[in-house]
PAZAPA-4460 file (N, C-alpha, C; in steps of 0.05 Angstrom, whole numbers, plus 32768, in hexadecimal, padded with zeros to 4 digits):
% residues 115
    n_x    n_y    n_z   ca_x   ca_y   ca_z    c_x    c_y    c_z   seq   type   mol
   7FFA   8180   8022   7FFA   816C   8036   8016   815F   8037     1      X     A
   8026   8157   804A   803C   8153   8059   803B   8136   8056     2      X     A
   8051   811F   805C   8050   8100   805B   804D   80FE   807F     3      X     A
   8047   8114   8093   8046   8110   80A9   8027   810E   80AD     4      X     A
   801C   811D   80A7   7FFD   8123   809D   7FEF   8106   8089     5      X     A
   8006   8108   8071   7FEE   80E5   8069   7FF2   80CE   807F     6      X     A
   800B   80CF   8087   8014   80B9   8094   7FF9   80B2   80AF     7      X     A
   7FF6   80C7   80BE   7FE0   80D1   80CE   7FC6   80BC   80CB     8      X     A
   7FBB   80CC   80AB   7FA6   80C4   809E   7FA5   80AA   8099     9      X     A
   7FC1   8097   8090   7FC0   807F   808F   7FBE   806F   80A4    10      X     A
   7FCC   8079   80B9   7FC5   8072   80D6   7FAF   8060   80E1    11      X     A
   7FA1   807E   80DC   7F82   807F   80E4   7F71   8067   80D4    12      X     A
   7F79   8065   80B6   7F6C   804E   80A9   7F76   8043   80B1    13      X     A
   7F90   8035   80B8   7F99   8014   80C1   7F89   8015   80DE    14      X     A
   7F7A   802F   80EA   7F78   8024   810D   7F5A   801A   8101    15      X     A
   7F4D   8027   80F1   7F2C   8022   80E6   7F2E   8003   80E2    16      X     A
   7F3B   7FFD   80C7   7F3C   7FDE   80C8   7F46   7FC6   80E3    17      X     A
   7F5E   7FCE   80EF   7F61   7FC1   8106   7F40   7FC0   8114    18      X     A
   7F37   7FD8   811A   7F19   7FD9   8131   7F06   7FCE   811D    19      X     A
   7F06   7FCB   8107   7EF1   7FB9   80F6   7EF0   7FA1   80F7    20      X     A
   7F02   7F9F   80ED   7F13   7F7E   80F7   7F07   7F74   810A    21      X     A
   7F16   7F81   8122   7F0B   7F7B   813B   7EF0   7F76   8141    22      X     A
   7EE3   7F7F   8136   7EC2   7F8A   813B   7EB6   7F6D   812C    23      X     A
   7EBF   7F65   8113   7EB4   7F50   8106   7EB9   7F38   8110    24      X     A
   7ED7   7F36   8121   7EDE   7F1A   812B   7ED1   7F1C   814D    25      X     A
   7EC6   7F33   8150   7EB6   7F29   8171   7E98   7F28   8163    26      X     A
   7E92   7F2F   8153   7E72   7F23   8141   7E6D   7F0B   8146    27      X     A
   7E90   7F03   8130   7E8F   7EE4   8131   7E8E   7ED7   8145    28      X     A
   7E9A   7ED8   8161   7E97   7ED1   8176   7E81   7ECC   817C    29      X     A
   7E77   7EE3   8188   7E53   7EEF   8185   7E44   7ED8   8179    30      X     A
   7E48   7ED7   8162   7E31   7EC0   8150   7E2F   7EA4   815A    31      X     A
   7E4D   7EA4   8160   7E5C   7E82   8161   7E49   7E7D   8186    32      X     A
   7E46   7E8E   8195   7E35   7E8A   81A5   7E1B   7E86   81A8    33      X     A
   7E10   7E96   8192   7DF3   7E94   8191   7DE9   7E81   817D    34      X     A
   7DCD   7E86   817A   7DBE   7E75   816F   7DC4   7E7C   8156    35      X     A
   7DC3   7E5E   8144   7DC9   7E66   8121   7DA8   7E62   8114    36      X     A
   7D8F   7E61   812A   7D7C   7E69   8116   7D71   7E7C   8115    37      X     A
   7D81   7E89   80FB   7D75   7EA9   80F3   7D59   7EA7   80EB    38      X     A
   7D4E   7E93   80E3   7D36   7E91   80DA   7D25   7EA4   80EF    39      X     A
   7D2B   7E91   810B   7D1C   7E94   811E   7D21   7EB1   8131    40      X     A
   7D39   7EAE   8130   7D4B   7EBB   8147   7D54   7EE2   8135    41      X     A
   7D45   7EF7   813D   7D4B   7F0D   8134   7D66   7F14   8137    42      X     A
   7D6A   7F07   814A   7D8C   7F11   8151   7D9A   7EFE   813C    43      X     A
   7D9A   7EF2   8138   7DAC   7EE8   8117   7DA4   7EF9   8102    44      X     A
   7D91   7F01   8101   7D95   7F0E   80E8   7DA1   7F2F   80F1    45      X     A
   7D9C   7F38   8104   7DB1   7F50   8107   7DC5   7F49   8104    46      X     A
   7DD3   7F34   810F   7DF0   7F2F   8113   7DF5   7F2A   80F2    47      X     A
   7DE9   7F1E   80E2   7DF0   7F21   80CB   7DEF   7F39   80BF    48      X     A
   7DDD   7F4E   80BE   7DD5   7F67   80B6   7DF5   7F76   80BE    49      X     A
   7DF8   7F7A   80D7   7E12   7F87   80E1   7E2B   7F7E   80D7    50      X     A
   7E30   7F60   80D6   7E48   7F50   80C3   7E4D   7F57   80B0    51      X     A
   7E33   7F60   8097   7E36   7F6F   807C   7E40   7F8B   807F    52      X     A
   7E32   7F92   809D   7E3B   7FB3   8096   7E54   7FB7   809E    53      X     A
   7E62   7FB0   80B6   7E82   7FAA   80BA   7E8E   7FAB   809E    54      X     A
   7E85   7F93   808D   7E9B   7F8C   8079   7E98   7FA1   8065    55      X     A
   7E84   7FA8   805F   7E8B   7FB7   804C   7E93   7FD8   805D    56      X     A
   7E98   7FE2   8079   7EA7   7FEA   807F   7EC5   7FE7   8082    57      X     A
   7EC9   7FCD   8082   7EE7   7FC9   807E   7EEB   7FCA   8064    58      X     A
   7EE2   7FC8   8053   7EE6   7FBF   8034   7EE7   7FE7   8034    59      X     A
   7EDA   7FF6   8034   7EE8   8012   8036   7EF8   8019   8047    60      X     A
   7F01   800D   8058   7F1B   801D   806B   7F34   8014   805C    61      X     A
   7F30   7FF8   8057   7F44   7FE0   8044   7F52   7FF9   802F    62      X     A
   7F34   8003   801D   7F3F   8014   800C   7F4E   802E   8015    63      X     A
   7F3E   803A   8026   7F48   8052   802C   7F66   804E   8030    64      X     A
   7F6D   8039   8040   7F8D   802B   804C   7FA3   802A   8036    65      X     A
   7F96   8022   801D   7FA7   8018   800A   7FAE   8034   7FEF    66      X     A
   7F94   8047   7FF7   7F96   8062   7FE3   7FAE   8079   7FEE    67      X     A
   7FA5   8070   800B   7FB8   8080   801B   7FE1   8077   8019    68      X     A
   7FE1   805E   8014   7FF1   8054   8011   8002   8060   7FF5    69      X     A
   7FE3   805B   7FE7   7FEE   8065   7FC5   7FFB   807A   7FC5    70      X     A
   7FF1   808D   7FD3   7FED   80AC   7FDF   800F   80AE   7FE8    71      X     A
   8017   809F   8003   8032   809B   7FFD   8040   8099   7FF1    72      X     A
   803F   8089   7FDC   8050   8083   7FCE   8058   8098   7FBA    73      X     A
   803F   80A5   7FA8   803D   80B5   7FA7   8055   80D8   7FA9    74      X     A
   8050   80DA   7FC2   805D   80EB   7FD7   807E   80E6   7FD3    75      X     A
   8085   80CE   7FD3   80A2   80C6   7FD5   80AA   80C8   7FB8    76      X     A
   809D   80C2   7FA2   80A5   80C5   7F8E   80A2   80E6   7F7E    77      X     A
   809D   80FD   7F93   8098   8116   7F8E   807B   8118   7F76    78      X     A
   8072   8101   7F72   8054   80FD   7F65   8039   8113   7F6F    79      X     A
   8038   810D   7F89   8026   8112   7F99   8014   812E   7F93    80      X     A
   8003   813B   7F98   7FF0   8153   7F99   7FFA   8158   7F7E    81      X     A
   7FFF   8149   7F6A   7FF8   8151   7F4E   7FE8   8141   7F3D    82      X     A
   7FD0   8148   7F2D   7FBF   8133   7F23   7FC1   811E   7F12    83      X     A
   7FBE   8109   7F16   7FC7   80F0   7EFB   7FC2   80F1   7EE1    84      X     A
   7FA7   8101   7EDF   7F99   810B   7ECB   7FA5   811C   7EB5    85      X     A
   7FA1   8133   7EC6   7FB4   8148   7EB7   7FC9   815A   7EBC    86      X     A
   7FD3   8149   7ED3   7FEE   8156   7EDD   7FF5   816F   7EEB    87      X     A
   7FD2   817A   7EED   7FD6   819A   7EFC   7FE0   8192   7F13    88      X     A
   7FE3   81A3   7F29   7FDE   81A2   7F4A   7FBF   819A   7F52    89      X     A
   7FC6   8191   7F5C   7FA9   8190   7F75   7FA5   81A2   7F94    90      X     A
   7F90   81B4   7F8D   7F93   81C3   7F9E   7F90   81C2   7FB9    91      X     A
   7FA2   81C6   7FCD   7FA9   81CB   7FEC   7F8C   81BD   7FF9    92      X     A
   7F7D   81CB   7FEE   7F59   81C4   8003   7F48   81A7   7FF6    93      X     A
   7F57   819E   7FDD   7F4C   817F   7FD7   7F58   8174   7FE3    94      X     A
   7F7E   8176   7FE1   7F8B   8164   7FF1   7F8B   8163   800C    95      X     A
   7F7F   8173   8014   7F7C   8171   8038   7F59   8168   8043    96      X     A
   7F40   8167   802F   7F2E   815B   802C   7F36   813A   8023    97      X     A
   7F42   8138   800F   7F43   8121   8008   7F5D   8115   7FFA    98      X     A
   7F70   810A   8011   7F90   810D   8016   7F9B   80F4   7FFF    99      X     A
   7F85   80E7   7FF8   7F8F   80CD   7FEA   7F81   80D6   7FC6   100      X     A
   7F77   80EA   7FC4   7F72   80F7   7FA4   7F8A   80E9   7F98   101      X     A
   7F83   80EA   7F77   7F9A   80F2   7F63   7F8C   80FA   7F5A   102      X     A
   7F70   810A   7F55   7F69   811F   7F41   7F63   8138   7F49   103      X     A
   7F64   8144   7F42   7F68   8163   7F3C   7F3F   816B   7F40   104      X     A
   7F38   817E   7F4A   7F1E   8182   7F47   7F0C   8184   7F30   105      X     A
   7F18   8185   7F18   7F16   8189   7F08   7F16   8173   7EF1   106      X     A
   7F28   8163   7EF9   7F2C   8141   7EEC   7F20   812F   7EFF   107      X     A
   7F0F   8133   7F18   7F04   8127   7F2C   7EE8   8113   7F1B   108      X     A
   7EED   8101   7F29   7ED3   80F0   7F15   7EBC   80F9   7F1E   109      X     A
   7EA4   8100   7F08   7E98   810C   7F0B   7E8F   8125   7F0F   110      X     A
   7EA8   8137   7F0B   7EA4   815B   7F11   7EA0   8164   7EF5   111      X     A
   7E89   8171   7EF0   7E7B   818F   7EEA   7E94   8193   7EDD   112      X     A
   7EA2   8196   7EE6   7EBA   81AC   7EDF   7EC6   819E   7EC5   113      X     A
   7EC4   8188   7EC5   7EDE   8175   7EB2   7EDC   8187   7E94   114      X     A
   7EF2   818A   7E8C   7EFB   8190   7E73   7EF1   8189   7E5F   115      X     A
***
């Protein structure tokens, strides 16, 4: 993978968080209009239900934003598609599945495979 290709990928997370963002501050709007008794009122408690699910959507794009970043940096320091772990390569089809790795399939948390 290319720094034109992560760059891409990071993109795409800063546009996720921007539209999340967005999405939670017209909620807020949204709420600031309606009725605040959720007791009564089903539509407060969706609007709360949906508020949680936004955030912890942003709270993963947030990350994805900042791995990708790592991922850069990475890249510039000739670091990049090699594992932190154990220093192999990371092969072509992880790094283009999953552009912000530093482990190797094999040093992957959780893989069968680990040493």
């Amino acid at each position: 993978m290319d720094g034109t290709t992560l760059e891409a990928e990071r993109e795409r997370a800063a546009d996720r968080v921007r539209s999340l963002r967005h999405g939670l501050d017209s909620l807020a709007e949204e709420q600031a209009l309606t009725s605040h008794d959720d007791e009564h009122d089903p539509e407060g408690v969706t609007i709360a239900v949906q508020r949680a699910q936004l955030q912890g959507l942003l709270a993963a794009a947030e990350r994805d934003r900042a791995d990708l970043d790592a991922a850069l940096r990475r890249l510039a320091a000739g670091e990049y598609g090699y594992c932190a772990r154990c220093g192999s390569p990371i092969a072509a089809e992880r790094l283009a599945a999953l552009p912000a790795t530093t482990t190797c399939i094999t040093c992957a948390p959780g893989s069968r495979r680990r040493r």
